[in-house]
VEXPATI-27620 format. One record per residue (C-alpha): x, y, z; residue in three letters. Coordinates in steps of 0.25 Angstrom, whole numbers, padded with zeros to 4 digits, always signed. Example, Ala and Ser with C-alpha at 12.3 -4.5 7.8 and 13.67 -1.06 7.14 Angstrom:
% residues 2
+0049  -0018  +0031  ALA
+0055  -0004  +0029  SER
END
This chain:
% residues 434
-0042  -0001  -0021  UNK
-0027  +0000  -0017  UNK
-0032  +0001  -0003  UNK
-0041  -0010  -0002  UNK
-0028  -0020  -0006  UNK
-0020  -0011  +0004  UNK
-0028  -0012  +0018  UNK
-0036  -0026  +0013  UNK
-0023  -0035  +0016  UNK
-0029  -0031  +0030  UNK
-0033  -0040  +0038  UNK
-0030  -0055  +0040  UNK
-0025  -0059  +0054  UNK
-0028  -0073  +0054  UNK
-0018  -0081  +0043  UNK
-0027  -0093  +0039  UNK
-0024  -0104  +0049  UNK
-0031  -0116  +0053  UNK
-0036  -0109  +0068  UNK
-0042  -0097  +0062  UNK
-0049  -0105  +0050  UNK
-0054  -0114  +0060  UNK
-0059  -0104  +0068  UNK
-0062  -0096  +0056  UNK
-0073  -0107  +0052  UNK
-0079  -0111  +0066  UNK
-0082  -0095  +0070  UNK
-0090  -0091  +0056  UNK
-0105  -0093  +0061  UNK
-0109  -0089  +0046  UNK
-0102  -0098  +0038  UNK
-0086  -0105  +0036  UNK
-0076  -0098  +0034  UNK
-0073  -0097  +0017  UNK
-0086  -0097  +0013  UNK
-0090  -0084  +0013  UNK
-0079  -0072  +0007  UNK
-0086  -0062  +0021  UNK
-0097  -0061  +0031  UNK
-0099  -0047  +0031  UNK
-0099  -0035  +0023  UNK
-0101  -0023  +0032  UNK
-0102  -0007  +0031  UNK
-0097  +0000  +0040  UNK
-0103  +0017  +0039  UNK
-0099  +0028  +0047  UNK
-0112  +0034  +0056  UNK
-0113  +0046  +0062  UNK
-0117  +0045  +0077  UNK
-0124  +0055  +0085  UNK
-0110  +0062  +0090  UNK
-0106  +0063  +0077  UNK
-0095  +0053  +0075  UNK
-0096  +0041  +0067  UNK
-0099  +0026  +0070  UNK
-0096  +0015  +0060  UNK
-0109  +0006  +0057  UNK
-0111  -0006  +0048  UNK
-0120  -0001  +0038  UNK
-0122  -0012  +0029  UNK
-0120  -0026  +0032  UNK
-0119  -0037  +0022  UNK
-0126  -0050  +0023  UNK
-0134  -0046  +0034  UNK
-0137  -0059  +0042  UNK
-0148  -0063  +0046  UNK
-0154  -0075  +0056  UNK
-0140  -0076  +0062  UNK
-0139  -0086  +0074  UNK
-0138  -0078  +0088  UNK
-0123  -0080  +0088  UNK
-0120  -0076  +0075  UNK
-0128  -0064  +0076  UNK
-0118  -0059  +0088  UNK
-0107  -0062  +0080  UNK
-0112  -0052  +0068  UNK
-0117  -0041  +0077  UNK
-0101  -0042  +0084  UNK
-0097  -0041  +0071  UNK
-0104  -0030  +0067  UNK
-0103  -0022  +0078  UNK
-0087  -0023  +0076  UNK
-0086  -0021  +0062  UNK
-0087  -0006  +0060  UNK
-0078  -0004  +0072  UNK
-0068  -0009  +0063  UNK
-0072  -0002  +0049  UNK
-0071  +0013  +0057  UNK
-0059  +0006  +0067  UNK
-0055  +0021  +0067  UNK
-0066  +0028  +0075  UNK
-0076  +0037  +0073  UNK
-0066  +0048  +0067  UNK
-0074  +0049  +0054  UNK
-0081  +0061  +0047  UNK
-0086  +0060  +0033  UNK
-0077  +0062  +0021  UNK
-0075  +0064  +0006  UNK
-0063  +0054  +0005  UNK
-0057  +0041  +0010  UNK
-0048  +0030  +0005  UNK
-0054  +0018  +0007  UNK
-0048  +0009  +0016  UNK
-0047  -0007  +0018  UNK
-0044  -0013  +0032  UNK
-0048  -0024  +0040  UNK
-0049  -0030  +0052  UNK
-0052  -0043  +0061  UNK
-0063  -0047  +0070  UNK
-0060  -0059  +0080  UNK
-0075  -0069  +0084  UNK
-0077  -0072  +0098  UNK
-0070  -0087  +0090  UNK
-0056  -0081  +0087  UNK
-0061  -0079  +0072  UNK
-0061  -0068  +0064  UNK
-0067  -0059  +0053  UNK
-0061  -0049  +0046  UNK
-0066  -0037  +0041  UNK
-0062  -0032  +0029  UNK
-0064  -0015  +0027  UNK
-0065  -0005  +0016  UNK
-0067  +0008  +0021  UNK
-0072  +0018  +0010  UNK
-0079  +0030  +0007  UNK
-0092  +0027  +0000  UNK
-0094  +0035  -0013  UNK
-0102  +0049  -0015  UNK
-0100  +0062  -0012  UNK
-0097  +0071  +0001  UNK
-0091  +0068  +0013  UNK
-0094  +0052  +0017  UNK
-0091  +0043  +0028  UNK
-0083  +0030  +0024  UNK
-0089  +0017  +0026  UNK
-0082  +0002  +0029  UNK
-0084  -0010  +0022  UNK
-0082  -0020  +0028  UNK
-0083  -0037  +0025  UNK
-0082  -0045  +0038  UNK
-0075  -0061  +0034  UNK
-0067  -0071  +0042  UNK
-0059  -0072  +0028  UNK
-0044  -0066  +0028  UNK
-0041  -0061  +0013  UNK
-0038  -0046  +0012  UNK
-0036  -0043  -0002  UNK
-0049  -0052  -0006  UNK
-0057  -0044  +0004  UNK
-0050  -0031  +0000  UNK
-0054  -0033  -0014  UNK
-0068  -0036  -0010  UNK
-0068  -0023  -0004  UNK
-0064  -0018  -0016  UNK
-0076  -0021  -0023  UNK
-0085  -0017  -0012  UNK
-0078  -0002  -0011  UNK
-0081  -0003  -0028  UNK
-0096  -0006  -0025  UNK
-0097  +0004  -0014  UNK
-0093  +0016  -0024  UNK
-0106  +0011  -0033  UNK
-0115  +0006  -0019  UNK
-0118  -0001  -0010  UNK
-0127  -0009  -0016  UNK
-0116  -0017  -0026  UNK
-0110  -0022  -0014  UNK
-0119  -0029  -0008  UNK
-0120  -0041  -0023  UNK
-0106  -0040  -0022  UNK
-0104  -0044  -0007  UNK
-0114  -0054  -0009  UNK
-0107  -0060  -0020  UNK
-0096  -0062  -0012  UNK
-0103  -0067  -0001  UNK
-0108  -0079  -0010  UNK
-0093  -0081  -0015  UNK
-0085  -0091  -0009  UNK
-0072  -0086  -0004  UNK
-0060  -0090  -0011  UNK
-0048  -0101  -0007  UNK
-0034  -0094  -0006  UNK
-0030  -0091  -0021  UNK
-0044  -0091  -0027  UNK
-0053  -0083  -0034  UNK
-0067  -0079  -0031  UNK
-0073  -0072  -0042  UNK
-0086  -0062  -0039  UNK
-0096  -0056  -0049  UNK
-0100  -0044  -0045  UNK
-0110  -0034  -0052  UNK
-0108  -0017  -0051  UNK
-0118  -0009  -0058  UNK
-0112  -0001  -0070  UNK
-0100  -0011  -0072  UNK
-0108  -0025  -0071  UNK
-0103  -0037  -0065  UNK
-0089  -0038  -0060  UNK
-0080  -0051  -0056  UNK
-0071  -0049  -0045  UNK
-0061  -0060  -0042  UNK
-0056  -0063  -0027  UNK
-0044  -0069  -0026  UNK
-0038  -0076  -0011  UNK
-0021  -0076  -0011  UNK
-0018  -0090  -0011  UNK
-0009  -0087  +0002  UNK
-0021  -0087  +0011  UNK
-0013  -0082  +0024  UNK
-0008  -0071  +0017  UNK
-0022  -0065  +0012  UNK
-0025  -0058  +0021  UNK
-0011  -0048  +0024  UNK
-0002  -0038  +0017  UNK
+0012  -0038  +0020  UNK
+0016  -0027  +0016  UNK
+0010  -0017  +0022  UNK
+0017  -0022  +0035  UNK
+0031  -0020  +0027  UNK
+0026  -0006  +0022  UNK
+0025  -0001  +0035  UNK
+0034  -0008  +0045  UNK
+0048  -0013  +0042  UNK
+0051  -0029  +0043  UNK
+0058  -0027  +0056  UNK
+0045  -0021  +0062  UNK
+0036  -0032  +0056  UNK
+0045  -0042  +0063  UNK
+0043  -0035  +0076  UNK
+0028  -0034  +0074  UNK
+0029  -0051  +0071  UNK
+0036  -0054  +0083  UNK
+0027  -0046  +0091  UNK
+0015  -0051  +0086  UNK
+0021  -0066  +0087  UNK
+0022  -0064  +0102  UNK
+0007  -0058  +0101  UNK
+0009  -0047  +0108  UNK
+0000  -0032  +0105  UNK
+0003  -0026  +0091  UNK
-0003  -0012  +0088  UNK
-0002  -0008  +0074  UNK
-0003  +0008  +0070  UNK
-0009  +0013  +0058  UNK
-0018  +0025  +0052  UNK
-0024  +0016  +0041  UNK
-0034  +0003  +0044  UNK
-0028  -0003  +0030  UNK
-0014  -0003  +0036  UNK
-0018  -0008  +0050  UNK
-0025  -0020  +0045  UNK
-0015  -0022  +0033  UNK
-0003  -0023  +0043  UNK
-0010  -0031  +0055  UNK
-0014  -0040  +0047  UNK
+0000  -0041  +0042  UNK
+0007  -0042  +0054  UNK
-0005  -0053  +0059  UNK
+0001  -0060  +0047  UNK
+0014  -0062  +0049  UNK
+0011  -0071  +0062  UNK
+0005  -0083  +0051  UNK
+0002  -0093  +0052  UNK
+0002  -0090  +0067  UNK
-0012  -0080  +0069  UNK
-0013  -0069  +0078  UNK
-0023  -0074  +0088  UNK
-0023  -0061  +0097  UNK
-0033  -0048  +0095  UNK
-0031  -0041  +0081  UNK
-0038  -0029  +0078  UNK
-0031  -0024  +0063  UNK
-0037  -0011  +0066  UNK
-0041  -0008  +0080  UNK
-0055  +0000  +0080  UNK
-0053  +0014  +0089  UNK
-0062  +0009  +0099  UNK
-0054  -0003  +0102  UNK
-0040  +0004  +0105  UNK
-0040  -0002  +0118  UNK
-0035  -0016  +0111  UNK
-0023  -0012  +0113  UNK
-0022  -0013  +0129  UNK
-0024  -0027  +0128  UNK
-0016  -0034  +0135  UNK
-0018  -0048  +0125  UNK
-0011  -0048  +0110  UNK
-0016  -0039  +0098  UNK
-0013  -0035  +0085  UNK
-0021  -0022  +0082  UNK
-0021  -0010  +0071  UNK
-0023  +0005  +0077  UNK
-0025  +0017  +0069  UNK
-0013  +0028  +0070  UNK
-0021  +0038  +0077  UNK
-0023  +0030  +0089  UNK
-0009  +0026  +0092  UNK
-0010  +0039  +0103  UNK
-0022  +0029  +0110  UNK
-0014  +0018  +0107  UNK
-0001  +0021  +0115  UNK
-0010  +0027  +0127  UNK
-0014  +0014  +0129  UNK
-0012  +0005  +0140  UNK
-0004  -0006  +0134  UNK
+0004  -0018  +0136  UNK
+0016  -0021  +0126  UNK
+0011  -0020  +0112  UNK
+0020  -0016  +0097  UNK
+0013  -0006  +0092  UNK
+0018  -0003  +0077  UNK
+0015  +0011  +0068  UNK
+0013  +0005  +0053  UNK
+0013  +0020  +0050  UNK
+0026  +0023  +0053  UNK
+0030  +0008  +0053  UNK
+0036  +0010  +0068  UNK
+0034  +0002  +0081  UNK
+0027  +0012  +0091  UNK
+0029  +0003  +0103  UNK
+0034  -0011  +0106  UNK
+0038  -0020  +0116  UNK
+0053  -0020  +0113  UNK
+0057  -0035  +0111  UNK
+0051  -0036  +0097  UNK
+0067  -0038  +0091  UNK
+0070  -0049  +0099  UNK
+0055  -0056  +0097  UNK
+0060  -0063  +0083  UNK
+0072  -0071  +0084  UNK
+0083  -0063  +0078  UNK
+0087  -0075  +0064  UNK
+0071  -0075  +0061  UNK
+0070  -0061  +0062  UNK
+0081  -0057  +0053  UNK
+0076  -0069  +0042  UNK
+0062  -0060  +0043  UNK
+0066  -0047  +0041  UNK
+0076  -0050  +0030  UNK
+0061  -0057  +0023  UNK
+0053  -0045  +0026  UNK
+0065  -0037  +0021  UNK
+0065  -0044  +0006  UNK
+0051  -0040  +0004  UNK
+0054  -0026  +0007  UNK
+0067  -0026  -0002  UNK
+0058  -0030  -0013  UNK
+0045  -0021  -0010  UNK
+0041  -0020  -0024  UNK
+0042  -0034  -0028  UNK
+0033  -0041  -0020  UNK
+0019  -0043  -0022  UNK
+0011  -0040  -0007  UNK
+0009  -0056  -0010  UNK
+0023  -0058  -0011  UNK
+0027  -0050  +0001  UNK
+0016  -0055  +0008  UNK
+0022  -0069  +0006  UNK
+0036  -0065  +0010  UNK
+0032  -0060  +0023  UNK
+0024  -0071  +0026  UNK
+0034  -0080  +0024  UNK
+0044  -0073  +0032  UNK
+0035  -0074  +0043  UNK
+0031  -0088  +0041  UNK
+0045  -0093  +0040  UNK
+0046  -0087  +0052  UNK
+0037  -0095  +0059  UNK
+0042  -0109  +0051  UNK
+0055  -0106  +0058  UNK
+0049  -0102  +0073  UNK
+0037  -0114  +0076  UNK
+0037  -0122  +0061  UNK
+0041  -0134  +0070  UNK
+0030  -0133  +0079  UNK
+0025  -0145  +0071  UNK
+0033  -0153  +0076  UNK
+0031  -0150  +0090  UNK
+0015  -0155  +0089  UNK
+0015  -0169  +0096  UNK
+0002  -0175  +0090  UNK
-0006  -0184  +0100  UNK
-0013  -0197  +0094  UNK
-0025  -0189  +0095  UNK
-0020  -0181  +0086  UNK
-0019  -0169  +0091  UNK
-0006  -0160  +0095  UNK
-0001  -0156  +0107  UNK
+0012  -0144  +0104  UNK
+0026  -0144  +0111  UNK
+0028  -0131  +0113  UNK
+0041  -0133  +0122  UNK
+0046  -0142  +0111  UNK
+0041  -0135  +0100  UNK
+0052  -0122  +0106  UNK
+0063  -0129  +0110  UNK
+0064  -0133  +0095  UNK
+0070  -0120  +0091  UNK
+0085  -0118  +0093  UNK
+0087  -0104  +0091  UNK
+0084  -0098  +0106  UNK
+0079  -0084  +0099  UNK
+0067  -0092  +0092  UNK
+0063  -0102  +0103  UNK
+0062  -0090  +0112  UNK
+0053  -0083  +0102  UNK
+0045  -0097  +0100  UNK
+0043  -0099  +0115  UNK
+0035  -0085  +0115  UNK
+0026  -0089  +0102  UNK
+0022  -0102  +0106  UNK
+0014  -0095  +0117  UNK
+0007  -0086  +0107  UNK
-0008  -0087  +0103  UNK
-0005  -0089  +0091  UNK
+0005  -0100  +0093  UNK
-0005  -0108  +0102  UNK
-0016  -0105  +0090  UNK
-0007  -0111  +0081  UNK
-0002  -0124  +0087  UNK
-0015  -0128  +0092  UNK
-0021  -0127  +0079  UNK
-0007  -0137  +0075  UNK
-0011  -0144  +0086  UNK
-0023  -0148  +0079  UNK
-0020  -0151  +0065  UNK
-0010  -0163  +0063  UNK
-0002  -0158  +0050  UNK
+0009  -0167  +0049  UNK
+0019  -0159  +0052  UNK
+0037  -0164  +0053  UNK
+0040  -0169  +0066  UNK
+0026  -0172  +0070  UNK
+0029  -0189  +0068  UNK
END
């Protein structure tokens, strides 16, 4: 399933850090976060209404809960009700048909608590004959790990093909399987009429923060000048509108993109594929990072909004941008970047999407080490224990004028606050701390 491994990488925009696992854990009313692989599977149909167009439904729901407490119960039915909006995020332009390339994508869901769930999509046609409307399926997890789910999908498209009623054992199987540490294998019995019971092994990458992303389907479509562009401004959190006709590549290069900031975590509205009827996201004047389909770009520019990058992964161009994204990166770290991006490209067929995946990462990291990796040593700890941060210090530490002038505009980031009150907290010995 060449597409499953392609738009699977989709959708993780939270690089495992200690405020979203914490958060994570405190939100899930159902149980800790680790313990169970997912909390929904969903299917999501097509149904005809009255004048004539077509209204995604959940159709089949598994577990269904039951004696849910009353705040629980208006957590599942937000849920629900938001699901098929973002299975069939592409409106109600649908007629039956006799063919259709399956499709994985996924997307994000954000609590009233700042936690989030992901959804995990398969979109296929279901077997037979005639003219047939596709359907979604759709598992609902607070767990980041793209090709595992991706594969899972897999096995639940396979089943589909035979019936419905081979998923459901399946499903349950993994319910009752514990999820897997980084680099561990879970191994799942799985019984299919005609060819008898099957194993099938699930395996975590041992590089948890890079589970959930896919590199390179960034550098297929935008050159490493671009991508910087796109880092700078999504440093500054400013409003980021990506372009694409395919769900699979909207979430695959958000997701990316999202990446790049670890292990800084974008804090703002995010919306990997941003359902029709929520196009007016993009008048907002707050940060986002969202994924709109192609044929609304028309919708898009008629809207009144305030500065935003808005990037065509098509035709791997900038539609409109503010104008100052060259000068955002100082101009030695910049060029130390692009000639790193630029390796993995001049060895295209060497790498591994592991190995350009950890190439990237590290680029971007580095990055980071060199702008704020001596913010440890500007935490003055209490005798109580606890940390108060010297920002003013913490800036006047960098000589070179180009990087303190980019430093003074991250430290009053979201993400940069998220981040050192979460340092704040955690006494790591650190150098220079005393």
């Amino acid at each position: 399933a060449s597409e499953g491994k392609d738009g699977a990488s989709a959708a993780e925009n939270t690089p495992p850090q200690v405020p979203q696992g914490k958060q994570a854990e405190r939100s899930s009313v159902f149980y800790s976060a680790g313990q169970f692989f997912f909390e929904y599977l969903v299917v999501v149909s097509l149904k005809k209404m009255p004048d004539g167009r077509y209204e995604p439904k959940i159709t089949y729901q598994f577990p269904k809960r039951e004696n849910l407490l009353k705040g629980q119960k208006e957590e599942e039915e937000r849920l629900l009700q938001a699901i098929p909006l973002f299975c069939f995020p592409d409106g109600n332009n649908w007629a039956p048909i006799t063919e259709f390339t399956s499709e994985t994508f996924s997307f994000v869901l954000t609590n009233v608590d700042g936690s989030r769930k992901i959804g995990y999509c398969r979109r296929l046609l279901p077997s037979g004959r005639g003219v047939r409307l596709p359907e979604v399926f759709c598992i609902i997890s607070c767990l980041g790990c793209f090709g595992l789910f991706s594969k899972i999908l897999d096995e639940v498209e396979k089943r589909r093909q035979i019936s419905m009623a081979v998923i459901y054992p399946f499903m349950q199987g993994l319910r009752e399987s514990p999820f897997p540490a980084p680099g561990k294998t879970v191994t799942i019995k799985s019984f299919i009429p005609e060819s008898g019971t099957e194993l099938i092994e699930l395996t975590r990458p041992v590089d948890a923060h890079l589970e959930h992303v896919e590199f390179q389907a960034l550098l297929q479509r935008l050159s490493p000048h671009l991508i910087l562009h796109i880092f700078a401004s999504a440093m500054l959190e400013r409003r980021l509108i990506f372009l694409a006709e395919e769900l699979s590549v909207l979430s695959q290069c958000i997701h990316a993109v999202a990446a790049l900031l670890y292990p800084f975590t974008w804090a703002h509205t995010y919306i990997p594929v941003l359902p029709e009827c929520l196009l007016d996201t993009v008048c907002c004047p707050t940060p986002f990072m969202v994924g709109i389909q192609m044929r609304h770009l028309q919708r898009v520019l008629e809207q009144p909004m305030e500065e935003a990058l808005i990037v065509d992964l098509c035709e791997g161009k900038i539609i409109r941008a503010v104008g100052d994204e060259e000068e955002i990166l100082p101009g030695k770290l910049q060029n130390e970047m692009l000639i790193s991006l630029n390796r993995h490209n001049n060895n295209n067929n060497v790498h591994t999407s592991e190995q350009v995946n950890a190439l990237v990462s590290e680029a971007f990291v580095q990055f980071f080490v060199r702008l704020v990796g001596h913010y440890g040593s500007h935490i003055k700890w209490g005798r109580s224990g606890s940390g108060s941060f010297q920002e003013r210090n913490f800036c006047k530490a960098i000589t070179s004028k180009s990087c303190r002038r980019l430093l003074k505009k991250f430290v009053k980031t979201n993400m940069f606050s998220l981040f050192i009150e979460e340092a704040e907290k955690s006494r790591i010995p650190q150098e220079g701390n005393g």
